[in-house]
N, C-alpha and C positions, 0 to 999 in steps of 0.2 A: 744922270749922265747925259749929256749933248745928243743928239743922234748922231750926229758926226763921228763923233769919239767911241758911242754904242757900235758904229759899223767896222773900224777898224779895229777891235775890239772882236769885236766876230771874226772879220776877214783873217786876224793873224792869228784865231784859234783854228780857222778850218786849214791855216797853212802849216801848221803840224800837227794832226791827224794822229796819228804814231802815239803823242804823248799822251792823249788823251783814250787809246783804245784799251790800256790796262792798269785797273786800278790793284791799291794793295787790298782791297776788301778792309773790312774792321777790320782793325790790330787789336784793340781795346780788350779783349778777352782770350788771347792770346797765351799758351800755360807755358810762355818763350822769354817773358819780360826778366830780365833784372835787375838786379837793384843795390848799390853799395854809394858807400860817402864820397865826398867828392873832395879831393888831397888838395885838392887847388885851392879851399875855403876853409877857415880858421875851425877848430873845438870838434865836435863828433856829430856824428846823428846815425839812426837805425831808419828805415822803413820798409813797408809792409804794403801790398797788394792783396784785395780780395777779390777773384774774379767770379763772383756771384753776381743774380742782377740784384739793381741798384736795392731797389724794395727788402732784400732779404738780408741787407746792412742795417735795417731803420733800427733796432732793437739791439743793443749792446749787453752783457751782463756785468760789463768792467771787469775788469782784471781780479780773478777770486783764487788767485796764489796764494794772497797775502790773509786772506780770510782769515780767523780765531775760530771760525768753525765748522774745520775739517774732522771727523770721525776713519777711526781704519781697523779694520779687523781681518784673520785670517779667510779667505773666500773658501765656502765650504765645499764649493764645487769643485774644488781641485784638490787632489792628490798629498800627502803630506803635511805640513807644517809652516807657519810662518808667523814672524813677528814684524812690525814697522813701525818706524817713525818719523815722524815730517819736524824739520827745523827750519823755522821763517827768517825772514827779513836780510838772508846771506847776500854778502856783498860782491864776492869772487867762489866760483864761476856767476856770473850772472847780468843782464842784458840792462835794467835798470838800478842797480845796486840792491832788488828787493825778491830774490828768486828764494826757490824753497826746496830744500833737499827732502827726499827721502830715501829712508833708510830700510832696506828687508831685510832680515834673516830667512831663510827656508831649507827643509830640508823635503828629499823626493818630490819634488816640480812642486812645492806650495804657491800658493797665491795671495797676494796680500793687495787687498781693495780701500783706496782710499775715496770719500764718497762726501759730500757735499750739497745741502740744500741751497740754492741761492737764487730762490723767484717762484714768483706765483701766477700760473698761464695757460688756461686747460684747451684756447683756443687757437694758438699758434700751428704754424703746418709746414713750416719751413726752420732746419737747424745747420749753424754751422757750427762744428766743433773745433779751437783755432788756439794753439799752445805750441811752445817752445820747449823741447826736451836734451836733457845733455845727461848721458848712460857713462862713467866711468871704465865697466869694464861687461861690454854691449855681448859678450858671449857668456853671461848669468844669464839672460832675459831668454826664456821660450816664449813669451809673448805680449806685449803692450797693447793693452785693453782701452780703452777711451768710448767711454756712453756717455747718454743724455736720457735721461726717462721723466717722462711726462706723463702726470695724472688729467685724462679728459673731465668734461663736465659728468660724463657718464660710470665715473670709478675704474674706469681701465686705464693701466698703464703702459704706457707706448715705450717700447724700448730701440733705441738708435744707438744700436751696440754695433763697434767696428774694433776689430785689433789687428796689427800686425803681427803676426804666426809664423815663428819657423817651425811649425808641423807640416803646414799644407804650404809654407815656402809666398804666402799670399796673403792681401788685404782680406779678412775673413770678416761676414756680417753675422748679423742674428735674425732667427726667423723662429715662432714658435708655434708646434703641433700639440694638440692631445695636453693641453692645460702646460708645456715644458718651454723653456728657452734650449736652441741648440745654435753652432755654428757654422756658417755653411763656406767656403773658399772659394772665391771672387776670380775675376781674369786678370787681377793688377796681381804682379809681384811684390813682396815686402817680407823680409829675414830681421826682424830684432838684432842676430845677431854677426850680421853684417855692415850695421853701419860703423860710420867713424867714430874711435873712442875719445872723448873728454874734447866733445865740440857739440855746438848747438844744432841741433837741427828743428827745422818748424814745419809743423802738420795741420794742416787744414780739410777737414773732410765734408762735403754738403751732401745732407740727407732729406727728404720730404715725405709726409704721409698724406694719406688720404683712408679718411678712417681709420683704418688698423693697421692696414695694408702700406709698411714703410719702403721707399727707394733708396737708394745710397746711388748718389749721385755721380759724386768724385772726389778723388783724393788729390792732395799737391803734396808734394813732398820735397822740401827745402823749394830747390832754384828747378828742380825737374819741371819739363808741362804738367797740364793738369793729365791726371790720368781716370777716363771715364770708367767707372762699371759697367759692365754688359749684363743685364735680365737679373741682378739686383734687387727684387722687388718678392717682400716677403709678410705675412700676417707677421704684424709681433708687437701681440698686447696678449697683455695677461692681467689678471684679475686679482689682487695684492692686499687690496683693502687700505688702500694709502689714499687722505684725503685729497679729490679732487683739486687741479692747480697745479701741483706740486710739480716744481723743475729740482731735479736732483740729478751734479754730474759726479761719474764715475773717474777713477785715473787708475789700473792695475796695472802691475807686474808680478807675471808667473817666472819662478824659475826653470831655469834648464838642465840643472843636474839632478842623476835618481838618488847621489849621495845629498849632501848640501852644500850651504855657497851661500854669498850677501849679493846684493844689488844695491849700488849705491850710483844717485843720480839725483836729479834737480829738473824742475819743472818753472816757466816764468812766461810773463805775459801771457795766462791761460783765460781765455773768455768762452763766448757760445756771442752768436748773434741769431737773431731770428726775425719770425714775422710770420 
């Protein structure tokens, strides 16, 4: 630039003062942004924000909805009975034409766990858990379960267990004492059986370890801000005897009646990102 044209250049910035003495700060990670199509431009499109740093995107596990090898069985930890089943490649309800229903039966609050090996990584320390969930009739569900369990190099499995709980009305984690997993109730609200029925909503929750010792970070839920945990931070590894590597994600639904009831809903675009 000239020095000529440098000085007034100067001169007209120190002549409004004003504009310059408040900025908006980052925006960039903001739990405020939204996001829809734009009607003004031809055919569709969906998009997605992760407000994680950048670094904790580098690692994908792609989209393992559509996986052939998902496993599911009654969860023994809970109460009652239950039977599931997942059917691929559903066109409607569904965000890519390739979502995946499942299906529960239970009776008195059973739990039915659907579980998923998809990667091998004992030295990761950062997870995000990032899926798309659509509940038909969202007062069956007493609680939607969403883990990550990670086998170290040292044979202990790290569990980054988060559900939304209408027991405790709250995002609930896991923390384990005395060789046990338990649940403990978080400062974020979340009722399963308060959302909207027979519409997608997307969950994103960032969790990080250190040794053993896991945080839960934050949760997003749909277009809400992020919403932080407060003191979050709990031992929870356990000793399983599950080969070292091993990344295995969870997806459950407990019911909510002491008689029984179905849950019928769909899951899409489900990944994990790490690093």
């Amino acid at each position: 630039m000239h020095i000529k044209n440098f000085y007034l250049a100067f001169l007209l910035l120190l002549a409004v003062p004003a504009i310059a003495q408040r900025s908006s700060g980052d925006l960039d990670q903001s739990g405020n942004w939204l996001s829809e199509h734009d009607n003004g431009t031809p055919g569709s499109s969906t998009g997605q924000l992760l407000f994680a740093v950048p670094s904790i995107a580098q690692k994908s596990s792609g989209y393992l909805d559509q996986s052939s090898n998902w496993l599911w069985e009654h969860d023994n930890g809970t109460p009652g009975s239950s039977t599931g089943q997942l059917t691929f490649n559903v066109t409607n309800p569904s965000l890519d034409r390739s979502a995946t229903q499942f299906l529960v039966a239970y009776s008195h609050y059973g739990g039915e766990r659907f579980h998923l090996l998809f990667g091998s990584d004992a030295a990761a320390t950062y997870f995000i858990y990032d899926t798309y969930v659509y509940v038909v009739d969202p007062k069956q569900v007493q609680n939607l379960e969403l883990d990550v369990d990670q086998v170290t190099a040292n044979g202990e499995t790290i569990v980054y267990g988060t559900q939304c709980s209408s027991v405790s009305g709250t995002w609930e984690y896991t923390y384990v004492t005395g060789g046990r997993g338990y649940w403990k109730p978080s400062n974020i609200p979340c009722d399963p059986r308060n959302w909207a029925p027979n519409r997608w909503h997307h969950i994103q929750i960032q969790m990080h370890r250190v040794g053993d010792v896991v945080t839960h970070d934050w949760v997003k839920f749909d277009n809400d801000r992020l919403r932080f945990f407060t003191n979050a931070t709990a031992p929870s590894g356990l000793f399983l005897n599950w080969t070292p590597g091993v990344l295995l994600i969870n997806f459950q639904v407990d019911g909510a009646s002491a008689n029984s009831g179905t849950i019928q809903g769909y899951f899409d675009r489900l990944q994990t990102w790490r690093r």
